[in-house]
C-alpha positions as CSV (number, residue, x, y, z in Angstrom):
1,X,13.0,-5.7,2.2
2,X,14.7,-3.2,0.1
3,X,15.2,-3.2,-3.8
4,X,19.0,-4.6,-3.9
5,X,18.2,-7.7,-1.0
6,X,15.3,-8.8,-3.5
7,X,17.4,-8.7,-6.3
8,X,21.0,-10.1,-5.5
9,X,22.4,-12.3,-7.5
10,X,25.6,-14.9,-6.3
11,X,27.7,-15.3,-8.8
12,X,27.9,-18.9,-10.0
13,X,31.0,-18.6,-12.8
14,X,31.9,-14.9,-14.4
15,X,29.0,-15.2,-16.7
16,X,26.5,-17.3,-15.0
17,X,24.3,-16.4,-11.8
18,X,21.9,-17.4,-9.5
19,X,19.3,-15.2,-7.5
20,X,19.7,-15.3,-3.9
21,X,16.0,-15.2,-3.0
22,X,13.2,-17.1,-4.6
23,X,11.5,-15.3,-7.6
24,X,8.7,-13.9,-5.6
25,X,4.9,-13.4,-7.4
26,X,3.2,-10.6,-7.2
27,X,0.1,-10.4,-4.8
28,X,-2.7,-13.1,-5.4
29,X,0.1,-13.9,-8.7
30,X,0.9,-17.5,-9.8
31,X,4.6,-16.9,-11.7
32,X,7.9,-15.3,-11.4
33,X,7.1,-11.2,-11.5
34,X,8.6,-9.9,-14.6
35,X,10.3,-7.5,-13.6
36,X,12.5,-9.3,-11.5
37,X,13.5,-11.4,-14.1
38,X,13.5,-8.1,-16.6
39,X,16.3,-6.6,-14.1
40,X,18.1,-9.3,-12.5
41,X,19.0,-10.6,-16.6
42,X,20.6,-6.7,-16.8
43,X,22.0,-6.9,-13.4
44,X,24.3,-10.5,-15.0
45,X,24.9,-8.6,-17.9
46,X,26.1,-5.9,-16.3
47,X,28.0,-7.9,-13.9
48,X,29.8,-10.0,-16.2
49,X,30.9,-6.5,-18.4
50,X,31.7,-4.3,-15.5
51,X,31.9,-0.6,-16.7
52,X,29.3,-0.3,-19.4
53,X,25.7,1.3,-19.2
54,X,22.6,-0.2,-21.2
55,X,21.7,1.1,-24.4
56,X,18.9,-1.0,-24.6
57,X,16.8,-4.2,-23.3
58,X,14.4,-6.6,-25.4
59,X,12.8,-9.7,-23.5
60,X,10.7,-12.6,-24.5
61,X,9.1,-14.4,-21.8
62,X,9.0,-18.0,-22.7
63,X,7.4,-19.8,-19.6
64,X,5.9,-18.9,-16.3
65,X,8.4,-19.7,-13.4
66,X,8.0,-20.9,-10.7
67,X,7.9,-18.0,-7.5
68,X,9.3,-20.8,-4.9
69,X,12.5,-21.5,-7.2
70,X,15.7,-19.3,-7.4
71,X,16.3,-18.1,-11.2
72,X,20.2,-18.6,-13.1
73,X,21.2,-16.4,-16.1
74,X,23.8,-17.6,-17.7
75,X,25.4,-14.3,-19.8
76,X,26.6,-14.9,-23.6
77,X,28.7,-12.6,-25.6
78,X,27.6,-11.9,-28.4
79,X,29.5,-9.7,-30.0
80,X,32.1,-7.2,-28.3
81,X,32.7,-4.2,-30.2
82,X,35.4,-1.3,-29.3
83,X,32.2,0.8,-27.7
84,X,29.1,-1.7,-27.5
85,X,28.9,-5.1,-26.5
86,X,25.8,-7.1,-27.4
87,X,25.2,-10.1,-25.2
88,X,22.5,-12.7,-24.3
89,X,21.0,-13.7,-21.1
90,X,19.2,-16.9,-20.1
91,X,16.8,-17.1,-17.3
92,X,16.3,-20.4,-16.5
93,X,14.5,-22.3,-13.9
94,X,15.7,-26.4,-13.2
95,X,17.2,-26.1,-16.8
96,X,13.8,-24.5,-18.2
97,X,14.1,-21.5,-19.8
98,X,12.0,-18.8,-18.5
99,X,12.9,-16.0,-19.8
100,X,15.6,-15.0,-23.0
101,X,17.1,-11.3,-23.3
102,X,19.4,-9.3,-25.4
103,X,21.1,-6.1,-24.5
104,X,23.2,-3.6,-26.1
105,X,25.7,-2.3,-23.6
106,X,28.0,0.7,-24.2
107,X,31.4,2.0,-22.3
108,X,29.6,5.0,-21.1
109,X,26.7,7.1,-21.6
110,X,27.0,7.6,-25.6
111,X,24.1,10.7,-25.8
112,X,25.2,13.8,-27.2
113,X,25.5,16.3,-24.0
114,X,24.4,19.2,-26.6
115,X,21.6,17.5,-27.3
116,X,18.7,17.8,-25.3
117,X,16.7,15.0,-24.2
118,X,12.8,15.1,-24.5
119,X,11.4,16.9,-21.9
120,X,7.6,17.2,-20.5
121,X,5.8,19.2,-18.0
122,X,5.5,17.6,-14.9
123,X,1.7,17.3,-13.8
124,X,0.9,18.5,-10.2
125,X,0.8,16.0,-7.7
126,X,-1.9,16.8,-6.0
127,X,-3.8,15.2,-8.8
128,X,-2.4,12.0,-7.5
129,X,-2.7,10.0,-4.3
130,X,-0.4,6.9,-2.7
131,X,-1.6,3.5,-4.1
132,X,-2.6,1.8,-0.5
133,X,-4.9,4.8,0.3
134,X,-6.8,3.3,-3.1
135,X,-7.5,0.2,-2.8
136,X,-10.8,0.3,-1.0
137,X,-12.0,2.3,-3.6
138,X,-12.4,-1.5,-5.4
139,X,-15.5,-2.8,-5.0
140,X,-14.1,-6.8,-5.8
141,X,-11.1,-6.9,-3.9
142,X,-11.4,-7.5,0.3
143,X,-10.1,-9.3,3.4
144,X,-6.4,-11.2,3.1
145,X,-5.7,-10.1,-0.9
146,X,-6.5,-6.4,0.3
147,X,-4.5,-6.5,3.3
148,X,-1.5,-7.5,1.2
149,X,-2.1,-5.0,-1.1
150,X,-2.0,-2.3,1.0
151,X,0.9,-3.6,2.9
152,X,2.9,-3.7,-0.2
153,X,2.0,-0.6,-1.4
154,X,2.8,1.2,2.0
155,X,6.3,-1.0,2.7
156,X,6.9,-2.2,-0.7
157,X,10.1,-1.8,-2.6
158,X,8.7,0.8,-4.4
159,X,6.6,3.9,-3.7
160,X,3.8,4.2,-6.2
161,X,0.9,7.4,-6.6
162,X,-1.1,6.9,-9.0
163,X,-4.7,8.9,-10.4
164,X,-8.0,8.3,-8.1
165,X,-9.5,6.7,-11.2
166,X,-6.6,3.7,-11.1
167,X,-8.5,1.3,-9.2
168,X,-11.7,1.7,-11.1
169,X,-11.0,2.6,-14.8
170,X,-13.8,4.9,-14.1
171,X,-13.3,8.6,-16.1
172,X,-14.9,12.0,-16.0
173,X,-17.7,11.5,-18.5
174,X,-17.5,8.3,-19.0
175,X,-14.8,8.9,-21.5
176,X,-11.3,7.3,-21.0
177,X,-8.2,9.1,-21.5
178,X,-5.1,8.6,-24.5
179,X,-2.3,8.3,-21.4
180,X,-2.2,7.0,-18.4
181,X,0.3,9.2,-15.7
182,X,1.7,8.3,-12.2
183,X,4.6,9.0,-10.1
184,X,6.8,6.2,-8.6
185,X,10.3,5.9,-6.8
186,X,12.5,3.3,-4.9
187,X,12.2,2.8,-1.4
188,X,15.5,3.2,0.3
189,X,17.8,4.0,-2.4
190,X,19.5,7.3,-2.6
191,X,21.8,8.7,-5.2
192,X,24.8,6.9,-3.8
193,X,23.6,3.6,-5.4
194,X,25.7,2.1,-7.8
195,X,25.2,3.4,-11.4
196,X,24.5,-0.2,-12.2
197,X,21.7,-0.3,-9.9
198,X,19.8,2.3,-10.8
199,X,19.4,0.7,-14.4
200,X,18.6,-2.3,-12.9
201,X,16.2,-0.9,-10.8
202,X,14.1,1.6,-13.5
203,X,14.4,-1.8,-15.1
204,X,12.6,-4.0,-12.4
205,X,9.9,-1.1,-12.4
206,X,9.1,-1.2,-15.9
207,X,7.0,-4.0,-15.6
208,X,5.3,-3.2,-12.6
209,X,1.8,-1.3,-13.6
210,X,2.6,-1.5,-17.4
211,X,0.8,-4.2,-18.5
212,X,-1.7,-4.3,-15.3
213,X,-3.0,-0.8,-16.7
214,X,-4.9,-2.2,-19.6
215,X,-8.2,-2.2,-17.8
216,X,-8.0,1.7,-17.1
217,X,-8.0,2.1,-20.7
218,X,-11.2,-0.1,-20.9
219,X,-13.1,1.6,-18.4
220,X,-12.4,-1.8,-16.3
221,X,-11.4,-2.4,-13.1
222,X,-8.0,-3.3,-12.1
223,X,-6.8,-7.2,-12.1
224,X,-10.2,-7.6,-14.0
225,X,-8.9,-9.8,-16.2
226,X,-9.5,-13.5,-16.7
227,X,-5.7,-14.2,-18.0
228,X,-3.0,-11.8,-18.3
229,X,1.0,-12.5,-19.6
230,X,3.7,-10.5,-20.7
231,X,4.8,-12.0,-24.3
232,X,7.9,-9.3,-24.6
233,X,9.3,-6.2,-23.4
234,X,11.7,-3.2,-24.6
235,X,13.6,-1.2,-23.1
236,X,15.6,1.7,-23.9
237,X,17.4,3.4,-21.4
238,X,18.7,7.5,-22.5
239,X,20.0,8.6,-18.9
240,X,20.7,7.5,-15.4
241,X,17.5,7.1,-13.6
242,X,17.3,9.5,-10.2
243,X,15.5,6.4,-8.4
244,X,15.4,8.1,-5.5
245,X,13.5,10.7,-6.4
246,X,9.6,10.9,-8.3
247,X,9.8,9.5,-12.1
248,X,7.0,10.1,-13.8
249,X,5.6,7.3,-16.2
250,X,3.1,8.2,-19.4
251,X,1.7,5.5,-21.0
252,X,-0.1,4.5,-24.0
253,X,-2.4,1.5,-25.4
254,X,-1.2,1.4,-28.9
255,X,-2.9,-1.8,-30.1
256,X,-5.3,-4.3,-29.0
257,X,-6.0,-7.0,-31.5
258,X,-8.6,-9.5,-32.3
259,X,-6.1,-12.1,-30.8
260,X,-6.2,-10.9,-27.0
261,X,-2.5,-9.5,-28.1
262,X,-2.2,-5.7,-26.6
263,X,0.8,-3.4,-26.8
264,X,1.2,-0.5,-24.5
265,X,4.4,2.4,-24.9
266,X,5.6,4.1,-21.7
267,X,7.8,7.1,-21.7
268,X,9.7,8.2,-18.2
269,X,10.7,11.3,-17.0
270,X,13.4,12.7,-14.3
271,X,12.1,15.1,-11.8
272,X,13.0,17.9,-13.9
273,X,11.1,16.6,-16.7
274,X,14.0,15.0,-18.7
275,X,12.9,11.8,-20.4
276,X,15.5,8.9,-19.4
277,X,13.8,5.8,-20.6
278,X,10.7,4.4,-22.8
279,X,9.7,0.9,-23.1
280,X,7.2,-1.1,-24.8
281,X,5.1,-3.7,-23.6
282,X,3.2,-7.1,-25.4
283,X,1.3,-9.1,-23.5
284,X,-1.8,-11.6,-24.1
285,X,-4.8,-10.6,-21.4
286,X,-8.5,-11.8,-21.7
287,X,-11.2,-9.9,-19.9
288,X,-14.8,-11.4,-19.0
289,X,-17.3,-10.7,-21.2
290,X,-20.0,-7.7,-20.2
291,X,-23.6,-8.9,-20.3
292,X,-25.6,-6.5,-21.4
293,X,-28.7,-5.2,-19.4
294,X,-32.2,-7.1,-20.3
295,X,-35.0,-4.5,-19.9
């Protein structure tokens, strides 16, 4: 099923939606993927102010929902300016609130066109591979979980290649890298989707593999931890994502406290190296303790 089916919202009132599909959990996941509730609050935002682009995103998770329920956002004005509009969005779940966001929406894209945007060099993609060819590369995960892995990898919404150390936080020398790299696109989309979409859809990606990379930077293996949630996420959005095409992700662990609290900062970058985003990530995850060898 492609992006857009998975994230369609039916319009309820002119500021209040509902999802058409059940808020699907990720594989061998317990709660409502972030993301989806990340980009289908934008997607009511944007719907109930037709005509303006995002400026920026910030999102507090407030409460796991529930994968088998549909989601409402309900789409509060905040304040509307003569070029920016701030407004709230509700996610809410049976009259639970799930999630709470506020955006900052402008008429059109406000960046000065003489002014360059951040650019990178874009590393060689040979140095990656596709996700599903990595996954036996981890020793803990097998039989059903496995097979949906791969199978969402390979037919997922979105197209992911990542380093050959991704699965198994396991680094030249033992010694694990500052930033984290991959590529990843949209499945079926081209660059006839809706400005409005593509947002929406750079947006649903941001909180796939953000969080989930923490263990790479602790020479751990992926979903190694005991507990993992997002507490908040920030977006800021500089151009109009080319989803159809490679976007390359570098990503940081800034912090990790004594609390289980870690923060991680992700830049993207067009295919012709042009940043067009960066967001920042909170979230609480616990890891198993390592046992030290007796000799």
């Amino acid at each position: 099923m492609n992006l857009q089916k998975i994230l369609q919202l039916v319009p309820i009132t002119k500021t209040s939606f509902v999802s058409k599909l059940p808020s699907a959990a990720p594989v061998a996941g317990r709660v409502t993927f972030g993301g989806t509730l990340l980009a289908q609050s934008l997607w009511a935002a944007l719907k109930t102010h037709s005509g303006m682009v995002p400026v920026s995103l910030q999102t507090y998770f407030i409460s796991g929902g529930d994968p088998n329920l549909c989601t409402e956002y309900s789409v509060t004005t905040l304040r509307k300016g003569g070029s920016h509009i701030h407004a709230q969005i509700s996610a809410t779940q049976k009259s639970k609130l799930v999630a709470t966001s506020v955006v900052l929406l402008a008429k059109e894209a406000s960046y000065d066109k003489t002014h360059s945007l951040a650019k990178t060099i874009l590393p060689d993609k040979s140095q990656f591979q596709k996700a599903h060819q990595l996954v036996p590369l981890h020793p803990d995960i097998s039989g059903i979980v496995a097979s949906k892995l791969v199978t969402n990898f390979k037919s997922g919404p979105l197209d992911y290649q990542f380093p050959p150390s991704m699965f198994t936080g396991v680094h030249p020398k033992g010694i694990s890298p500052k930033e984290l790299q991959y590529y990843v696109k949209v499945r079926d989309s081209s660059e006839e989707d809706e400005t409005a979409f593509k947002y929406v859809a750079l947006t649903y990606f941001s909180d796939s593999y953000c969080l989930l990379t923490l263990p790479w930077f602790k020479n751990r293996l992926l979903y190694s931890h005991k507990f993992s949630t997002s507490l908040d996420h920030t977006i800021h959005y500089y151009a109009v994502p080319k989803i159809n095409e490679d976007i390359l992700l570098k990503i940081r662990l800034i912090e990790s406290d004594a609390q289980n609290r870690h923060m991680l900062r992700a830049d993207y970058f067009d295919s012709n190296g042009e940043q067009i985003a960066s967001i920042s990530q909170q979230g609480l995850v616990v890891f198993p303790e390592i046992k030290d060898s007796k000799l």
